[in-house]
C-alpha positions, 0 to 999 in steps of 0.5 A: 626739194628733196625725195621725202617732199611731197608736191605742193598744189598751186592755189587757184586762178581766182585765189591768186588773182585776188591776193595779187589785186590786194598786193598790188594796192597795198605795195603801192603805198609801201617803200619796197626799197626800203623794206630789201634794205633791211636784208642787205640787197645791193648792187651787184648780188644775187637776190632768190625771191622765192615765192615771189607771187606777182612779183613786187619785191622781185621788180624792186630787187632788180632795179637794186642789184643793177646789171651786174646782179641777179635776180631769180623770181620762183614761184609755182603758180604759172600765173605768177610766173607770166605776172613777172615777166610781164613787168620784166618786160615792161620795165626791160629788166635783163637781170631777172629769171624766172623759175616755175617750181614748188620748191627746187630752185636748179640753182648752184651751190652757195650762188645767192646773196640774200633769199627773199621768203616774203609772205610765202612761209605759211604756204610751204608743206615741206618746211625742212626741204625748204630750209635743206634747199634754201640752205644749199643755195646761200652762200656763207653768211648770207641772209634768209629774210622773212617777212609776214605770212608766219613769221612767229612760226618761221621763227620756231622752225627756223630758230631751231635749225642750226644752218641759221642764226636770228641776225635781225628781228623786227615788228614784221621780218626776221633776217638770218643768217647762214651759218656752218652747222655744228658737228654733232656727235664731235667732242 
C-alpha cells in the first residue's frame, strides 16, 4: 500500500477453505443483491471488492453493473483468486478481474464507483494504507461500504478520517462517502 506497510501473510489453505465452506452455505440464503443495493451498485459502475474471498459478492456485483461495468475482485490469498475465476468462468462473466495483492490495487486515480470492504477490515495490518489506497482509487463522492468483520472498529478508524463521511449506517454495514479532505493549517 505504501513504503511504511508492512506485508500481510495470507491465512492458511485449510483456514480459508473452512471460512469459504461456512461463506458459502451462509450467502446461499442471503439476498446479496440486496444487500450491493444498499451502496448504490448499478449498471454500468466500476465496483473494488477488495478482499473478496471466494467471491460472492464479487459474482453478484458483476451480474449488476452488466457489460458496460466492472468489476475488480482483490484479495491475497492465491486461492481466493483461483476460487473466483473459477466462477467467472462458470457463469462467463467478462466484466470481472482479479487482483492477486495485499492491499495495492494497480488501479487509476479516481476509477471506481463503490468499494466493497465486506468481512475484510479486521484482517487488515495496514489500516491507514488501506484508507490512502482505497481513498486514491474512489472517485469523488463515492462509496466505501463495510459490512461485518469490525464494523464498531472500522467506524472508529474511519469516522476519524477526514477523506470519509459516515452516509449510511446500518444493524451490519456502514457506507461512506469520499469527500475532499479539509485544508488543514488554512485559516
Amino acid at each position: 500500500m505504501n513504503e511504511r506497510s508492512s506485508k500481510q501473510k495470507p491465512m492458511s489453505k485449510t483456514m480459508f477453505k473452512m471460512l469459504s465452506l461456512t461463506a458459502a452455505v451462509f450467502y446461499k440464503v442471503m439476498n446479496l443483491s440486496r444487500q450491493l443495493q444498499k451502496p448504490g451498485v448499478r449498471e454500468g459502475q466500476t465496483v473494488l471488492d477488495f478482499g473478496c474471498g471466494s467471491g460472492h459478492f464479487t459474482i453478484a456485483a458483476a451480474r449488476m453493473v452488466g457489460d458496460n461495468g466492472k468489476v475488480y475482485a482483490l484479495d491475497m490469498h492465491p486461492l481466493a483468486i483461483e476460487a473466483v475465476e473459477k466462477k467467472v468462468a462458470k457463469e462467463s462473466l467478462p466484466n470481472v478481474k482479479t487482483i492477486l495483492s495485499d492491499g495495492d490495487t494497480g488501479l487509476p486515480d479516481e476509477s471506481v464507483d463503490v468499494v466493497l470492504l465486506y468481512r475484510t477490515f479486521y484482517l487488515v495490518k495496514d489500516r491507514q494504507g488501506l484508507l490512502d489506497e482505497l481513498h486514491r482509487v474512489l472517485k469523488p463522492d463515492c462509496v466505501l461500504s463495510v459490512v461485518g468483520g469490525g464494523v464498531a472498529d472500522c467506524l472508529k478508524v474511519v469516522g476519524k478520517d477526514d477523506r470519509f463521511l459516515l452516509a449510511e449506517r446500518g444493524k451490519r454495514f456502514l457506507n461512506f462517502r469520499k469527500v475532499k479532505p479539509r485544508n488543514k493549517g488554512v485559516a
